[in-house]
C-alpha positions in Angstrom: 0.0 0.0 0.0 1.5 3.4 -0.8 0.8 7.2 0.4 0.2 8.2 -3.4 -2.6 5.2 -4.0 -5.0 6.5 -0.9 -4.8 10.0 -1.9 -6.1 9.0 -5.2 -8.5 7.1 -3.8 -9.8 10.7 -1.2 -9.4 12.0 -4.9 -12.0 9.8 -6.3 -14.5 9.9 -2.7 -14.2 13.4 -3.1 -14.9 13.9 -6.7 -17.1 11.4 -7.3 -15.1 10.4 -10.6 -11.9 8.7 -11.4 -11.4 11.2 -14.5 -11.5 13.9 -12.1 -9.4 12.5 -9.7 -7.1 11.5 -12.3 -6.9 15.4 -13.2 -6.3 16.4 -9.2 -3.2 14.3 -8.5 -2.1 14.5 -12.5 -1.9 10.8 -13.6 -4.6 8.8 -16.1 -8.0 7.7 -16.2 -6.5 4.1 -16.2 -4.3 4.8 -14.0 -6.7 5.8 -10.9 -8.4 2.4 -12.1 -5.3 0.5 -11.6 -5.0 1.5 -8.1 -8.0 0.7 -7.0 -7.8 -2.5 -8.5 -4.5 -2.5 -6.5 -5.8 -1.4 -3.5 -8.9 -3.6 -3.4 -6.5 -6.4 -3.9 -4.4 -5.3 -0.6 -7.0 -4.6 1.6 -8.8 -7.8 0.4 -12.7 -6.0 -0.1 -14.7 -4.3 -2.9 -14.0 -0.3 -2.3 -16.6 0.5 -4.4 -20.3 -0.8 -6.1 -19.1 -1.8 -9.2 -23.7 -2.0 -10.1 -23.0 1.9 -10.3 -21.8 3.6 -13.4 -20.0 6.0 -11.2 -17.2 5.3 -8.4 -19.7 5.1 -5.6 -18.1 3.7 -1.8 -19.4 0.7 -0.3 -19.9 0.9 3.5 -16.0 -0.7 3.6 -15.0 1.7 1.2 -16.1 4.4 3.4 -14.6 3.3 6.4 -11.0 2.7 4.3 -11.2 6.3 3.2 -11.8 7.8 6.2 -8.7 6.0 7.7 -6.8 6.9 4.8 -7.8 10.7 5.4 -5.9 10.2 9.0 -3.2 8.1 7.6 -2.1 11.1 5.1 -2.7 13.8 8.0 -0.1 12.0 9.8 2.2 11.0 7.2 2.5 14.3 6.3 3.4 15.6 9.8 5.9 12.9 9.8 7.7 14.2 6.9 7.4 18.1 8.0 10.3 20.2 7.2 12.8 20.7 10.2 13.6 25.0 10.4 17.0 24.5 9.0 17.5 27.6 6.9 18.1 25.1 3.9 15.2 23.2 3.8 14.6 19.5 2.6 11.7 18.1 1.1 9.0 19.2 -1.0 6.5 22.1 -1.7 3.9 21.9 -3.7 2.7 25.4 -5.3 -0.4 26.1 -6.9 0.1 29.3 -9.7 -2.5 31.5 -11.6 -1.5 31.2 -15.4 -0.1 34.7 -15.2 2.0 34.6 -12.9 4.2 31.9 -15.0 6.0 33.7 -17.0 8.0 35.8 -14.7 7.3 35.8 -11.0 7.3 31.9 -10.5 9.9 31.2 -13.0 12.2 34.2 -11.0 11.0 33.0 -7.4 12.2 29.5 -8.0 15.8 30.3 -9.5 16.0 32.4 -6.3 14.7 29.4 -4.3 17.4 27.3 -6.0 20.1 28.7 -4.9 19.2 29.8 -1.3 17.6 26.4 -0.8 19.1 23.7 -3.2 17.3 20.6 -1.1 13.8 21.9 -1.2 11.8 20.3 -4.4 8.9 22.6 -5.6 6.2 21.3 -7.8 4.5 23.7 -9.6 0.8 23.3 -10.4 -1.1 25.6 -12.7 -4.8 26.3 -12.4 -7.2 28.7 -11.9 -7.9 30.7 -8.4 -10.7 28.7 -7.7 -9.6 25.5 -8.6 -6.2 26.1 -6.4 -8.0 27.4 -3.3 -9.6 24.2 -3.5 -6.8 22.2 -3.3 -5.3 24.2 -0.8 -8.3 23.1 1.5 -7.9 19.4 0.5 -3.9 19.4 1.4 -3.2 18.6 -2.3 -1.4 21.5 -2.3 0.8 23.4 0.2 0.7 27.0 -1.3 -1.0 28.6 -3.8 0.1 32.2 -5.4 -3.5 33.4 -6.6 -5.9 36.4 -7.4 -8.0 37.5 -3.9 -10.6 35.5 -3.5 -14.1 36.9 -3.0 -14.4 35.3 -0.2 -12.0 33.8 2.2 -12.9 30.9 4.4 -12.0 29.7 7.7 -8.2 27.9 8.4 -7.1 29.5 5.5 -4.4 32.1 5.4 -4.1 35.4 2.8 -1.1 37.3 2.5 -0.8 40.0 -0.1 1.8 40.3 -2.3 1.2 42.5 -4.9 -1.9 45.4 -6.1 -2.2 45.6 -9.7 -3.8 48.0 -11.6 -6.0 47.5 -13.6 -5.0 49.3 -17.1 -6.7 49.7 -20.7 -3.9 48.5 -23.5 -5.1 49.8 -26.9 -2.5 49.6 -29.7 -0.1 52.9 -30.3 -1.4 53.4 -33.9 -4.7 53.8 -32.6 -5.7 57.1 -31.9 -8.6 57.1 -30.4 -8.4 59.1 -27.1 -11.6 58.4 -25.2 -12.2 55.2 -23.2 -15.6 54.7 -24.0 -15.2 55.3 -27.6 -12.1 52.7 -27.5 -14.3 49.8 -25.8 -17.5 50.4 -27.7 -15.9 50.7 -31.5 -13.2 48.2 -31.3 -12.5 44.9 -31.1 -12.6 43.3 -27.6 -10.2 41.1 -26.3 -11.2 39.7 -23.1 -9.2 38.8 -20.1 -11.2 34.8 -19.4 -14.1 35.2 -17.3 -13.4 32.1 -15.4 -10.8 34.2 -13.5 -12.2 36.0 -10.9 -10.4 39.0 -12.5 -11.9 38.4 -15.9 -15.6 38.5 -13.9 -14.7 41.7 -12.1 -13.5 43.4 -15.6 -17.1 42.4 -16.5 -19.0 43.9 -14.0 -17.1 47.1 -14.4 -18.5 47.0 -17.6 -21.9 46.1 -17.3 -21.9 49.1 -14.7 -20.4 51.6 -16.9 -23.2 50.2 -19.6 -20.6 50.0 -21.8 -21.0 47.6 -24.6 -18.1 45.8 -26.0 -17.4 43.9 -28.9 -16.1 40.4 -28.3 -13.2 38.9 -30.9 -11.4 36.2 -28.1 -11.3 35.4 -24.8 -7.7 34.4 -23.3 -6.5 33.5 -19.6 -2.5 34.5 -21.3 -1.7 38.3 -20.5 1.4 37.6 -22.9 -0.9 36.9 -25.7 -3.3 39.0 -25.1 -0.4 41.4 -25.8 1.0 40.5 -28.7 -3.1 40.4 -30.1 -3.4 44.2 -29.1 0.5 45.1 -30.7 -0.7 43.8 -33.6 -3.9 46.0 -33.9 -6.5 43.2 -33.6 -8.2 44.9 -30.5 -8.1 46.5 -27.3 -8.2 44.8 -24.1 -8.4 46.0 -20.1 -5.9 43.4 -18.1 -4.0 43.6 -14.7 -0.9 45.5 -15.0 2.6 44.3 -13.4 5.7 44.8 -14.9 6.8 41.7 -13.6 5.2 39.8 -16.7 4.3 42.8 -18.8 7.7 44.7 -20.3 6.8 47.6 -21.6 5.7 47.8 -25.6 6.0 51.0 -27.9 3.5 49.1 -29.9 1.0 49.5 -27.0 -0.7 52.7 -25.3 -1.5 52.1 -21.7 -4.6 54.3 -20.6 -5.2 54.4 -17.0 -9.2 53.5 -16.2 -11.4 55.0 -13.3 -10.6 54.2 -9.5 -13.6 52.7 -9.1 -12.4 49.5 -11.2 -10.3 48.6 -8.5 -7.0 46.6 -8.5 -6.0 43.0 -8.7 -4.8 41.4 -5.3 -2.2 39.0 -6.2 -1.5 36.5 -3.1 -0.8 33.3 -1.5 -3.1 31.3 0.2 -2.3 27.9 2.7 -3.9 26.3 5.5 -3.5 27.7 8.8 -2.3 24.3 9.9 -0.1 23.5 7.5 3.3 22.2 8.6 5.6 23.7 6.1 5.4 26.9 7.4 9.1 27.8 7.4 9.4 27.3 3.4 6.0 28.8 3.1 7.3 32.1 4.1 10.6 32.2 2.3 8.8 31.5 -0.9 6.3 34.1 -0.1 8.7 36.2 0.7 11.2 35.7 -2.7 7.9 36.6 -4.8 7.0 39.6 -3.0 11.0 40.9 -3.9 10.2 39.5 -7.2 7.0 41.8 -7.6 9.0 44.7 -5.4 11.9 44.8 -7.9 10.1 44.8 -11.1 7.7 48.0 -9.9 10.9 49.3 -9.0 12.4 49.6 -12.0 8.8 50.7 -14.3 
C-alpha cells in the first residue's frame, strides 16, 4: 500500500469520478483504475459498487477512506520540514497562469540557490480551482488572485496590487475610453478568473458595450493580439510579466475599477510553514523589484 494510492482514492471519494481524480493528483484515467484495482487487492474488499456507473463507496470503502484521510494527516506531519534555513523536502505550489512567466519562473531560480534541497512542484490552475486544493492538502501554497471570499483555516497574505489598465494599440488614436471599448474589437481577459468577472461587472456598470473577438486566460498573448492592432483589451498590470511595448498605449481606467490582489493562500495548519514564508517572501522581492524599475 503506498501514500500516493489513498490520496487518489480521497481523490476519487471526493470527486465522485476517477477522470477527475485523475486530473487532481495529474496521472490517467486508467491509472486511478489501476489502483483501485491494487488497492482492493491489498485490503482484500470491494471499495466501491461496481452496479453503479459512477465510483460510488461501499460501507467498507467508506470506512477505508476515512482511515486513509488520518493516515495522510499523519504521514505528512511525519515528513514536516525541520527549520534548517536550507530546507529539505517538497513544496507543492499552486500558480494562476499569469504569474508563470516571470514571478514563479524568477522565485524559483531564487529558491534554487538559497535552498538547493527543497523540491517545488509547480501546479497551474485557476484561483478557484487552487484554493480548493489548498483546503484538500493537495497543495501546500497557492500564489492566486484574492478570492471573494475567504474561508475559515485559510491564510491570505498579499503580495502585490495591480492595476487594472486599458492597453489599446499605439497606432490607434482614439483618445476616449468609452469610444475605444464600444468601437473596437474586444479582447477579453477569461471570465473564469475572478479578474476576468470583475472586468465584466465594471462594464456592465459603466453600460458600456463591447465587442467580443477572443477570450484568453495568457496576458502575454493578449499582448502581442493588441501590438498587432486586432483589439483593445483591459488586463492587470505588473511589470513583472508585462515589459513595456512602444506598440501599445496604456490608458489608465477609473478608481472605481479597482485593483488585482495577487497573493498566497495555505492552511493555517499546514506544517511547512518555514518554506511557506521564504517562498512568499522571494515573490514579493520578485513583484518589489520589477515596480521598481517601471
Amino acid at each position: 500500500m503506498s501514500v500516493r494510492k489513498l490520496r487518489t482514492l480521497i481523490e476519487v471519494a471526493a470527486t465522485g469520478s476517477f477522470s477527475a481524480a485523475a486530473d487532481r493528483v495529474f496521472i490517467t484515467h486508467a491509472a486511478v483504475s489501476q489502483q483501485m484495482k491494487s488497492l482492493e487487492l491489498e485490503f482484500g474488499v470491494e471499495i466501491f459498487d461496481r452496479s453503479s456507473r459512477r465510483p460510488v463507496l461501499t460501507s467498507q470503502g467508506r470506512m477505508i477512506t476515512e482511515r486513509a484521510h488520518r493516515l495522510i494527516q499523519d504521514y505528512d506531519t511525519l515528513t514536516q520540514m525541520d527549520n534548517d534555513p536550507g530546507f529539505n523536502g517538497e513544496i507543492n505550489l499552486g500558480a494562476v497562469r499569469t504569474t508563470l512567466s516571470a514571478v514563479i519562473p524568477q522565485t524559483l531560480a531564487r529558491m534554487a540557490k538559497t535552498c538547493p534541497n527543497l523540491n517545488i512542484h509547480v501546479v497551474p490552475g485557476l484561483t478557484m480551482q487552487l484554493v480548493e486544493q489548498v483546503e484538500r492538502g493537495m497543495i501546500d501554497l497557492a500564489l492566486i488572485s484574492r478570492p471573494r471570499v475567504l474561508k475559515s483555516g485559510l491564510n491570505w497574505r498579499v503580495i502585490a496590487r495591480e492595476k487594472l489598465t486599458l492597453l489599446a494599440p499605439s497606432s490607434e488614436t482614439l483618445q476616449d475610453i468609452n469610444e475605444l471599448l464600444t468601437t473596437k474589437p474586444f479582447i477579453r481577459f477569461s471570465r473564469q478568473a475572478i479578474i476576468g468577472g470583475d472586468i465584466e461587472s465594471w462594464l456592465h456598470s459603466k453600460s458600456i458595450r463591447v465587442q467580443d473577438r477572443m477570450e484568453l486566460e495568457n496576458i502575454e498573448a493578449i499582448c502581442t493580439m493588441v501590438e498587432l492592432g486586432l483589439g483593445v483589451s483591459i488586463v492587470p498590470f505588473n511589470p513583472a510579466y508585462m515589459k513595456k511595448s512602444s506598440d501599445i498605449r496604456y490608458l489608465e481606467l477609473d478608481a472605481d475599477i479597482g485593483v488585482r490582489e495577487l497573493g498566497t493562500i495555505c492552511r493555517e495548519d499546514g506544517i511547512k510553514q518555514t518554506a511557506i514564508l521564504a517562498l512568499e517572501q522571494e515573490m514579493k522581492n520578485v513583484c518589489c523589484r520589477s515596480f521598481s524599475r517601471q
